[in-house]
N, C-alpha and C positions, 0 to 999 in steps of 0.2 A: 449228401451233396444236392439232393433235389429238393431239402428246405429252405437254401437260400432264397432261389427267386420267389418261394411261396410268401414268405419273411418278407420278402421287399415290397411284393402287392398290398400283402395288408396292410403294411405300413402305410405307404401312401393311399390306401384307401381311408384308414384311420384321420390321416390328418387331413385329407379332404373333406371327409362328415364333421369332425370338429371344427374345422373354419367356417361351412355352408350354415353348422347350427350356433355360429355366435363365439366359438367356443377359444378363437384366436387371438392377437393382441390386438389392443384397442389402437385406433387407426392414429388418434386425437394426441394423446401424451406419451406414446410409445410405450406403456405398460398393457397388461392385463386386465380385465373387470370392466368395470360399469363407467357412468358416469361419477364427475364429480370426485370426491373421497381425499384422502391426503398425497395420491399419484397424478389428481390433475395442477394444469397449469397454474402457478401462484398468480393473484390479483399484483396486479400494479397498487402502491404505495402512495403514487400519488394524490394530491388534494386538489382542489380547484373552488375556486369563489372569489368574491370580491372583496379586493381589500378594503382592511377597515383601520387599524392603527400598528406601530411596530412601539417594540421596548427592547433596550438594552440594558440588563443588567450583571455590573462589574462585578466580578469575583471580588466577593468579602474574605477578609484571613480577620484571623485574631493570635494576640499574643500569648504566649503559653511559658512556661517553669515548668521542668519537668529535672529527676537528679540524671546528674553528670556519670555516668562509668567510666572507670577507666581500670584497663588488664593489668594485673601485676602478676606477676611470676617471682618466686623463690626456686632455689636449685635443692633438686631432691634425689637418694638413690634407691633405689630397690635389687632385692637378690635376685640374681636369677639362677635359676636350676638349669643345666647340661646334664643329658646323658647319650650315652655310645654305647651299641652292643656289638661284639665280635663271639665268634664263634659257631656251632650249631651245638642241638641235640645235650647233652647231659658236662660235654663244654663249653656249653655258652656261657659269656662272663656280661657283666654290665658294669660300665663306669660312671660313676656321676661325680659331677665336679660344680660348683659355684662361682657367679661371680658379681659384681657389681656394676650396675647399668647408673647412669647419672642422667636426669632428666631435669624440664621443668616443669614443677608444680604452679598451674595457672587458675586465676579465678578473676572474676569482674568484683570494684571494689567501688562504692559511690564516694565520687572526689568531686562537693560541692551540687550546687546544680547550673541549668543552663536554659537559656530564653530559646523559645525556636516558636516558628509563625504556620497557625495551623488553620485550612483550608474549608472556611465554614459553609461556603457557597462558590462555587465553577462558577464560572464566565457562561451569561446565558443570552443567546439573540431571540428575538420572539415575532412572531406576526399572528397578528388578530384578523381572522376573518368572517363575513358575512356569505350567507346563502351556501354554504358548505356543499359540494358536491352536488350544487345546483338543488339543494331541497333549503327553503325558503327559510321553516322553522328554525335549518341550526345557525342563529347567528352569535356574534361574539365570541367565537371558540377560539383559543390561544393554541400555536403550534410552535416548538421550538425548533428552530432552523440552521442551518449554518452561517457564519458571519458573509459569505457569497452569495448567499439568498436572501440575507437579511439588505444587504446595499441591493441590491437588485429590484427589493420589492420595496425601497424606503424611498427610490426616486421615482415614484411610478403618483397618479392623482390617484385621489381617495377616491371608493370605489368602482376602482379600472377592475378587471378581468383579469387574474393570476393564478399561477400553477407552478406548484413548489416539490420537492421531495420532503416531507418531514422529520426531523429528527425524535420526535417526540411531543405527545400530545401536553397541554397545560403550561405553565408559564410559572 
């Protein structure tokens, strides 16, 4: 019984030298460790620079042939085995008995073929911009946008001040 409170001093003595030496959670991202690493805070996504031109480009399809399936089913039976046991010990009996189950047998069968309209290029909004991220070098870089971003920055004068979320770098 006179372990407990011994147990309890150390305790909080322990975890008071480990916080004093560093050794606590990090104050910044509410994890453990150091700076930085894959526990700190993610960068914002955002971009920023001056606009320079927008494109829209339509989702392309192309026509396609490809064969027609279609299920066909025949009526089929198969046996089926019963059995029952009654009894114990050196009177146990067993019965088996048969019977006939009717199913249908199915398979896909090509009847013909058929035209159908296949998706060679999405629907793509774009904005070109200049001075990327405020560094001078990166100019003309294409960023794919949403069609809300895209009217937003396509009413704006050429190189005004804009800041977008992007969907995706290139055009």
């Amino acid at each position: 019984m006179k372990q407990r409170p011994v147990l309890a001093g150390l305790t909080v003595m322990l975890v008071a030298v480990l916080s004093a030496c560093g050794g606590g959670a990090d104050k910044g991202s509410g994890h453990g460790g150091g700076k930085g690493g894959a526990y700190s805070k993610p960068q914002s996504d955002q971009v920023r620079g001056l606009y320079d031109a927008v494109r829209h480009l339509p989702r392309k399809t192309v026509k396609g042939t490809r064969a027609h399936m279609v299920k066909e089913c025949d009526p089929a039976t198969r046996k089926v085995k019963h059995t029952s046991r009654s009894g114990s010990g050196t009177r146990r009996k067993t019965r088996t008995w048969y019977t006939t189950e009717h199913y249908k047998e199915c398979r896909k069968v090509r009847k013909g073929s058929e035209t159908y309209t296949r998706v060679v290029r999405s629907e793509r909004w774009c904005v070109r911009l200049d001075d990327v991220n405020g560094k001078p070098r990166k100019d003309d870089r294409w960023f794919r946008v949403s069609p809300a971003t895209y009217s937003e920055v396509h009413g704006k004068a050429e190189h005004a001040r804009v800041k977008f979320e992007p969907r995706g770098r290139g055009c």
